[in-house]
C-alpha positions as CSV (number, residue, x, y, z in Angstrom):
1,X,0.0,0.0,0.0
2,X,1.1,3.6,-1.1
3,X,1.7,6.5,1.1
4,X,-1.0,8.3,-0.5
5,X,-3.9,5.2,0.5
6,X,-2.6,5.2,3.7
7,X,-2.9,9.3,3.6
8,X,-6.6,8.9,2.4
9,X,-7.6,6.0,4.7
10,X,-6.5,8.4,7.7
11,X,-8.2,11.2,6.7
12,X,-11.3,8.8,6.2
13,X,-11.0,8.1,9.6
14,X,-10.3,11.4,10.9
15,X,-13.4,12.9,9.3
16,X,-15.4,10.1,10.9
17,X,-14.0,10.6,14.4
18,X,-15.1,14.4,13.5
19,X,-18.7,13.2,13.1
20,X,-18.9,11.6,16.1
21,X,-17.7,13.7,18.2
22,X,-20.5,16.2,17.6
23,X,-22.9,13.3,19.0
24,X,-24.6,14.7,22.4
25,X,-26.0,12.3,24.7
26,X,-25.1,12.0,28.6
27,X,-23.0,10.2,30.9
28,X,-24.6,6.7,32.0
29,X,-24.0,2.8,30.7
30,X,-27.0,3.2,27.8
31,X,-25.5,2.6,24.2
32,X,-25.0,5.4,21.8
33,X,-25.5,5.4,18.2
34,X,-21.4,6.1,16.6
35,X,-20.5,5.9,12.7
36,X,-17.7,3.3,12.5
37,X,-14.2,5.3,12.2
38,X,-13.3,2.2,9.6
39,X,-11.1,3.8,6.4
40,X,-13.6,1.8,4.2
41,X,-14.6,4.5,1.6
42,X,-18.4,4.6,2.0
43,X,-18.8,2.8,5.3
44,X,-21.7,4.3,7.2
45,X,-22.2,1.6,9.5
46,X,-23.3,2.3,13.3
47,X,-21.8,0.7,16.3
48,X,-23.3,1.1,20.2
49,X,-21.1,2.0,22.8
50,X,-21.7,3.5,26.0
51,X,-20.4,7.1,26.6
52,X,-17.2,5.7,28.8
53,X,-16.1,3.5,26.4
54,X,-16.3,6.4,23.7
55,X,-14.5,8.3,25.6
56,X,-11.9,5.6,26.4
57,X,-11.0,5.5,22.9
58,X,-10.3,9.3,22.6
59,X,-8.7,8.9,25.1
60,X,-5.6,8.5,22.1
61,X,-5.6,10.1,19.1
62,X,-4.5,7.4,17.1
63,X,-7.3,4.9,17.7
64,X,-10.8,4.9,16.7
65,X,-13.8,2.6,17.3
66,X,-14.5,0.3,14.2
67,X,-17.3,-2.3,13.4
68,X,-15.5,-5.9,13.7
69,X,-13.8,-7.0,10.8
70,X,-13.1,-3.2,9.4
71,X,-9.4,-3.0,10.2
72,X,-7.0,-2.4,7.2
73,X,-3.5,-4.1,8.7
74,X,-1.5,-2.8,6.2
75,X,-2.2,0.9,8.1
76,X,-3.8,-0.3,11.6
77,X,-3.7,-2.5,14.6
78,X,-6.4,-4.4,16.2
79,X,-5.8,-3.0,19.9
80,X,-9.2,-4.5,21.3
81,X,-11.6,-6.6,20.4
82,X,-15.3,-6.4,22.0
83,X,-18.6,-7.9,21.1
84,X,-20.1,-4.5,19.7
85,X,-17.0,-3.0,18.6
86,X,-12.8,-3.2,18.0
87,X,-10.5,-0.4,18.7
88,X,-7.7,-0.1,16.3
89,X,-4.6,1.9,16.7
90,X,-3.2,3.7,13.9
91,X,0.6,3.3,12.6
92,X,2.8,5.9,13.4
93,X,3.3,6.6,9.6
94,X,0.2,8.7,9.3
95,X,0.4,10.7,12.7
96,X,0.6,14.1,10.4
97,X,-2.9,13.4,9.6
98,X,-4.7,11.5,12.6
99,X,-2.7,14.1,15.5
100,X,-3.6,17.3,14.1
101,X,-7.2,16.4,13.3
102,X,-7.9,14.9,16.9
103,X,-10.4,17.8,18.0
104,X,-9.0,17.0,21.3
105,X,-5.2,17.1,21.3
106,X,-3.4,19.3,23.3
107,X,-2.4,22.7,21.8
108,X,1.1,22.0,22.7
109,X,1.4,18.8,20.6
């Protein structure tokens, strides 16, 4: 896989994580309604997860909530696996995109 692939399956991803982070619910253990943050060009399938574990995987701007199976290994790891959901970790090769577009870094990053 190219640079440029890996390029546009971040910024996939990044624009996903975008979406859902404009998704407004409260605090509590009922499932929320998230895009999966997959790089799969036209993927708009949801996955539940509860507001903590959303916020456990912002937690690190290189890993995003996927729908199971919707890894790309050539750009990702699997760093979790759960029954709703997988959390995958991005490779360090595309931190210029996934960094900068985390609406939550630090300013000092």
């Amino acid at each position: 896989m190219d640079d440029e692939q890996k390029k546009r399956i971040a910024i996939n991803e990044a624009t996903y994580r975008r979406i859902n982070e404009a998704v407004r619910a409260e605090g509590g253990d009922h499932a929320i309604a998230f895009l999966c943050e997959c790089g799969r060009l036209g993927c708009n399938q949801l996955i539940q997860l509860t507001r903590a574990e959303y916020e456990a995987v912002r937690a690190n701007s290189r890993r995003f909530a996927i729908v199971p199976g919707h890894g790309i290994p050539e750009v990702e790891d699997v760093v979790a696996r759960h029954e709703r959901y997988e959390i995958i970790e991005k490779h360090a090769d595309v931190d210029d995109i996934v960094k900068p577009t985390d609406p939550r870094r630090p300013l000092e990053e």
